[in-house]
C-alpha positions in Angstrom: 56.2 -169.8 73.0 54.0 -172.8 71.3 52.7 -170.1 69.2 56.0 -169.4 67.7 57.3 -172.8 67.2 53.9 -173.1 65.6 54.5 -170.2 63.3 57.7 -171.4 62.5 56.9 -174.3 61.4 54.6 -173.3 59.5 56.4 -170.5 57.7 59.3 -173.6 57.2 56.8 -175.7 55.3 55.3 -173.0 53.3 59.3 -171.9 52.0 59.5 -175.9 51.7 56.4 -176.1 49.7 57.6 -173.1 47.3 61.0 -174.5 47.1 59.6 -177.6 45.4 56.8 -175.5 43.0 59.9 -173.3 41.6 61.7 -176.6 41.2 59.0 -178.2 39.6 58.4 -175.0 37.1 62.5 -174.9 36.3 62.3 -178.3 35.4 58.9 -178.4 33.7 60.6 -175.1 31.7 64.0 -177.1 31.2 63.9 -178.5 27.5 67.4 -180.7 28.1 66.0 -182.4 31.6 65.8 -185.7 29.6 69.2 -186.0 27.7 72.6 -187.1 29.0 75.5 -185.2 29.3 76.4 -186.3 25.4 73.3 -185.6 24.4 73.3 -182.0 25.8 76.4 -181.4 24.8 76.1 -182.0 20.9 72.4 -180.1 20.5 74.7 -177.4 22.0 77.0 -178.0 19.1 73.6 -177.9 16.8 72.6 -174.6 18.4 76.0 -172.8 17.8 75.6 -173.9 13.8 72.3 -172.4 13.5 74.1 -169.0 15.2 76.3 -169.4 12.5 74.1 -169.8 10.0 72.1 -167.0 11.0 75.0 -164.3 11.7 76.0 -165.3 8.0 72.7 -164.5 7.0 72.4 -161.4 8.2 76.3 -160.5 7.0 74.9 -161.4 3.7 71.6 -159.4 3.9 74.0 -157.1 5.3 76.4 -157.0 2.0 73.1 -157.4 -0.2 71.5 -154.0 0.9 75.1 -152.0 0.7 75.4 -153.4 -2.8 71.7 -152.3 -3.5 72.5 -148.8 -2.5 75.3 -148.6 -4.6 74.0 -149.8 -7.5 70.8 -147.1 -7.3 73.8 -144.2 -6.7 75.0 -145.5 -10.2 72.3 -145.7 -11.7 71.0 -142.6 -10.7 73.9 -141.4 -11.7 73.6 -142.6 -15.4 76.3 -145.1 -15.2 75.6 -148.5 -14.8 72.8 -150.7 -15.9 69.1 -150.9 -14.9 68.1 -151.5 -11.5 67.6 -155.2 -10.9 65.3 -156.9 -8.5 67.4 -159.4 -6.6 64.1 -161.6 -4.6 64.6 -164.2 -7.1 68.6 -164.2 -6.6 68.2 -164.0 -3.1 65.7 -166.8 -2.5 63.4 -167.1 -0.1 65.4 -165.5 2.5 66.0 -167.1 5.9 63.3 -170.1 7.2 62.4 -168.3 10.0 62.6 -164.4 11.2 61.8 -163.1 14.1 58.1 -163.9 14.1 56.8 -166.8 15.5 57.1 -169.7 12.7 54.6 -172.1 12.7 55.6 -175.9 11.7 54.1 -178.7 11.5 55.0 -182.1 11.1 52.8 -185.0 10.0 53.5 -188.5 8.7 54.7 -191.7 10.5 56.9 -193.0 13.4 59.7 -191.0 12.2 57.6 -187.7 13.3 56.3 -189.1 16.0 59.4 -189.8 17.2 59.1 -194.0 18.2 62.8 -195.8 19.0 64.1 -191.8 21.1 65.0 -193.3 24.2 64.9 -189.7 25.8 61.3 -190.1 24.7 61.6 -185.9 23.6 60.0 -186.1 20.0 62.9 -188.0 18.0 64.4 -185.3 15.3 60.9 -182.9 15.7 61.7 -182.6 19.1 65.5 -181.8 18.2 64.7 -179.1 16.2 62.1 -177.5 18.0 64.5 -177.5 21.2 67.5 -176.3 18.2 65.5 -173.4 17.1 64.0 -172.2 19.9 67.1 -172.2 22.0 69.1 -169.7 19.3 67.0 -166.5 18.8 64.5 -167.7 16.9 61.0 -168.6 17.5 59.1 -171.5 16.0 56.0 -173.4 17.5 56.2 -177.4 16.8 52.4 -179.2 15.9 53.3 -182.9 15.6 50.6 -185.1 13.7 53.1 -188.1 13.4 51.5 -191.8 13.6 53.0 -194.7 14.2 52.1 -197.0 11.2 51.1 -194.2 8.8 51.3 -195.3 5.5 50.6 -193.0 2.4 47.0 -193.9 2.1 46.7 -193.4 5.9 47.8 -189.9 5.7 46.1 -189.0 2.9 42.9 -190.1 4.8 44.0 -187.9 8.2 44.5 -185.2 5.8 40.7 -185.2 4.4 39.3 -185.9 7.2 41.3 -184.7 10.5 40.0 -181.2 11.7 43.0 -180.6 14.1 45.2 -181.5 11.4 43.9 -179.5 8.6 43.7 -176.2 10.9 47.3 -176.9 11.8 48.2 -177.1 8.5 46.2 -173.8 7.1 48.2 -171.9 10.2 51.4 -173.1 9.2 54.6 -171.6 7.4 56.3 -175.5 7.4 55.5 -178.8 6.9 57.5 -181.7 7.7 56.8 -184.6 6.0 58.5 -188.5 6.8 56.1 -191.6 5.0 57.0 -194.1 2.4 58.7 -196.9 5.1 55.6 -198.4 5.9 53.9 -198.9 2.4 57.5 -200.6 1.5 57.0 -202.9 4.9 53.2 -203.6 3.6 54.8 -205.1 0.6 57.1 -207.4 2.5 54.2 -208.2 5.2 52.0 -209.2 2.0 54.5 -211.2 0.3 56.8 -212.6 2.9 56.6 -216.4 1.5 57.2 -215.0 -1.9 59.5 -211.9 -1.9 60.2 -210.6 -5.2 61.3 -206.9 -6.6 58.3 -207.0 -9.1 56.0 -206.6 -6.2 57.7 -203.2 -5.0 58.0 -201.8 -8.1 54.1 -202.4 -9.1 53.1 -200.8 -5.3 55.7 -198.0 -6.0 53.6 -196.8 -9.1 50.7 -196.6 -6.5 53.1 -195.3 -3.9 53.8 -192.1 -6.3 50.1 -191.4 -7.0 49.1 -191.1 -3.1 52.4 -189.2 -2.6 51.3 -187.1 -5.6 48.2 -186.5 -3.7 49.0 -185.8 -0.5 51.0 -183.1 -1.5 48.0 -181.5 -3.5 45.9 -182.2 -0.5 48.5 -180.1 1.3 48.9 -177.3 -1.5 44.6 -177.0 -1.0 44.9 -176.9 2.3 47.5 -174.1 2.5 49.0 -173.1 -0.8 51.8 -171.0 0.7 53.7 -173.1 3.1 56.7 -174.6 2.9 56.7 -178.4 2.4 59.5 -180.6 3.1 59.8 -184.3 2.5 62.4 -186.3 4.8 63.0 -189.1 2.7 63.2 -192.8 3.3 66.0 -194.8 5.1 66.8 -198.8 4.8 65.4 -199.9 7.9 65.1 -203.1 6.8 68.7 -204.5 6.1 68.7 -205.9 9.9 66.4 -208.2 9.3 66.7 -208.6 5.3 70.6 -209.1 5.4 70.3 -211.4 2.3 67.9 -209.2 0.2 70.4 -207.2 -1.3 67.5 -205.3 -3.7 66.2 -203.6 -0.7 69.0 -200.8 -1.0 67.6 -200.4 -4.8 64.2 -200.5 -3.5 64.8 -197.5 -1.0 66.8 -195.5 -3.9 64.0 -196.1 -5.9 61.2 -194.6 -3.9 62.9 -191.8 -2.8 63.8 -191.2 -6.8 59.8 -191.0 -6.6 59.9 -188.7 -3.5 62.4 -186.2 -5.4 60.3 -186.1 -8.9 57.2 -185.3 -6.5 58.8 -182.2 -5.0 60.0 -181.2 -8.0 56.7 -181.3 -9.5 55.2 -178.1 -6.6 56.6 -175.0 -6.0 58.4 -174.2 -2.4 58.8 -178.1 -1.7 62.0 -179.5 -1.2 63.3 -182.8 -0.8 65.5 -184.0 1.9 67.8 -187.6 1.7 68.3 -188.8 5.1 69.4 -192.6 3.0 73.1 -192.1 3.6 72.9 -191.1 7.0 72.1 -194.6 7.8 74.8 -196.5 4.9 78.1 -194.9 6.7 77.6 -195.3 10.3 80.8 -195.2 11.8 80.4 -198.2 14.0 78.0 -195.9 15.6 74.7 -197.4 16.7 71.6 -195.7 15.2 69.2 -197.8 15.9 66.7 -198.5 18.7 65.9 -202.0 20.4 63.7 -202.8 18.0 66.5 -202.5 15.3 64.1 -200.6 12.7 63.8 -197.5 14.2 66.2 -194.5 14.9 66.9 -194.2 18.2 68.4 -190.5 20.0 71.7 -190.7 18.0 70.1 -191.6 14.5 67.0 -188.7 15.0 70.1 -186.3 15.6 72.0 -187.2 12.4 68.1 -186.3 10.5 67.6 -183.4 12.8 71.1 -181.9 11.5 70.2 -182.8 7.7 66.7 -181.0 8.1 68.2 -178.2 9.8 71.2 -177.6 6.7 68.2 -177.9 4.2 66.1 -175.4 6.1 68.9 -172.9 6.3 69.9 -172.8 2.8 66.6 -172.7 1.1 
């Protein structure tokens, strides 16, 4: 009779024990466990756009093919004009198939993510939860460092072994700097504040930018870079310095010429995002960083660039 009770309990606390690993592992497995309600429900939102986007793709690859085979029946036929090759037409077709895509995302506390309360990687951690919840498969490498500036990064990419292998692996690069070489300015000059000293750093600002994207290009000349651009973060504390609006445009003029200076690099503006709000908060305690609802609006811009490049 002890014997049994014995066995019994036992057997109860090994299905106890089991009952709490296959918890663990579902949770541990559960991308969401971290957000609200809210928060669920509109990356849900994001997830059925990306369907969208890829079911429209594949109606217009779809359409594209049928069209091909028509016009080689005509021509074959003597009737219509020379076959032509539509890759350059059709772009460079959807950002990710159905092999694994490797991106990576380097830069500042925008990548890294600093001011999410759900603490789940800011707008890289949207889209890697995004992507990887609709079909397609992507693996995420985030380099992001609080108080990167431009000079900083340039440096990590020289001299970092992690980041350079992660970057001659990947397909995508991410890209958020510029915020804290603007803040250097106003640390340097705070006494003194005038739009002469942004505009002489900004001339330094493009070189470095200019040469971390050839530092990129030598790493990995064939993936795909894109630069988030630069919000006014500073307009909470700077109420009375209207220039710093100009300022911002300004740089990110410098962030657009840049891209348009290499091959498969595109710029993204994430500026406005922050100028109509809504009444809707964006910002974290600290009033200079995004926090969960500002990383979504960036998340849903990257994601719209991504699909229609």
């Amino acid at each position: 009779m002890k014997n049994k009770k014995k066995i019994m309990i036992y057997s109860g606390l090994v299905a106890l024990v089991l009952l709490i690993i296959i918890g663990f592992i579902y949770q541990s497995q559960d991308p969401f466990k971290h957000l609200s309600s809210d928060q669920i429900e509109k990356e849900t939102a994001l997830q059925k756009q990306v369907d969208q986007n890829k079911s429209n793709n594949q109606q217009d690859n779809t359409n594209d093919e049928t069209a091909n085979e028509n016009a080689e029946a005509e021509e074959t036929s003597g009737n219509s004009f020379p076959k032509v090759i539509n890759e350059a037409v059709q772009g460079t077709m959807n950002f990710l198939s159905t092999d694994e895509t490797q991106i990576v995302a380097v830069g500042d506390s925008l990548t890294q993510g600093v001011g999410d309360e759900t603490e789940q990687g800011g707008y890289v951690g949207i889209l890697d939860r995004t992507i990887n919840s609709t079909g397609y498969s992507a693996e995420f490498d985030n380099f992001g460092k609080r108080g990167n500036r431009t000079d900083q990064l340039l440096e990590r990419l020289r001299n970092e072994q992690n980041l350079i292998d992660a970057i001659q692996e990947s397909d995508i690069v991410l890209v958020t700097i510029g915020a804290n070489d603007i803040m250097q300015v106003v640390k340097e000059n705070i006494t003194s504040l005038d739009i002469n000293d942004f505009q002489v750093e900004q001339v330094h600002y493009e070189q470095r930018l200019q040469d971390i994207f050839t530092e990129i290009r030598e790493i990995n000349p064939d993936s795909y870079i894109y630069l988030v651009g630069i919000y006014n973060p500073f307009k909470n504390y700077f109420e009375d310095i209207q220039e710093l609006d100009m300022i911002v445009s300004d740089w990110n003029d410098t962030g657009i010429s840049i891209t348009d200076e290499y091959e498969n690099s595109t710029f993204i503006p994430i500026e406005d995002l922050f100028n109509d709000t809504n009444n809707i908060n964006l910002y974290a305690d600290d009033n200079f960083h995004p926090n969960y609802e500002g990383y979504y609006r960036i998340a849903e811009r990257v994601l719209n660039y991504m699909s229609i490049r």
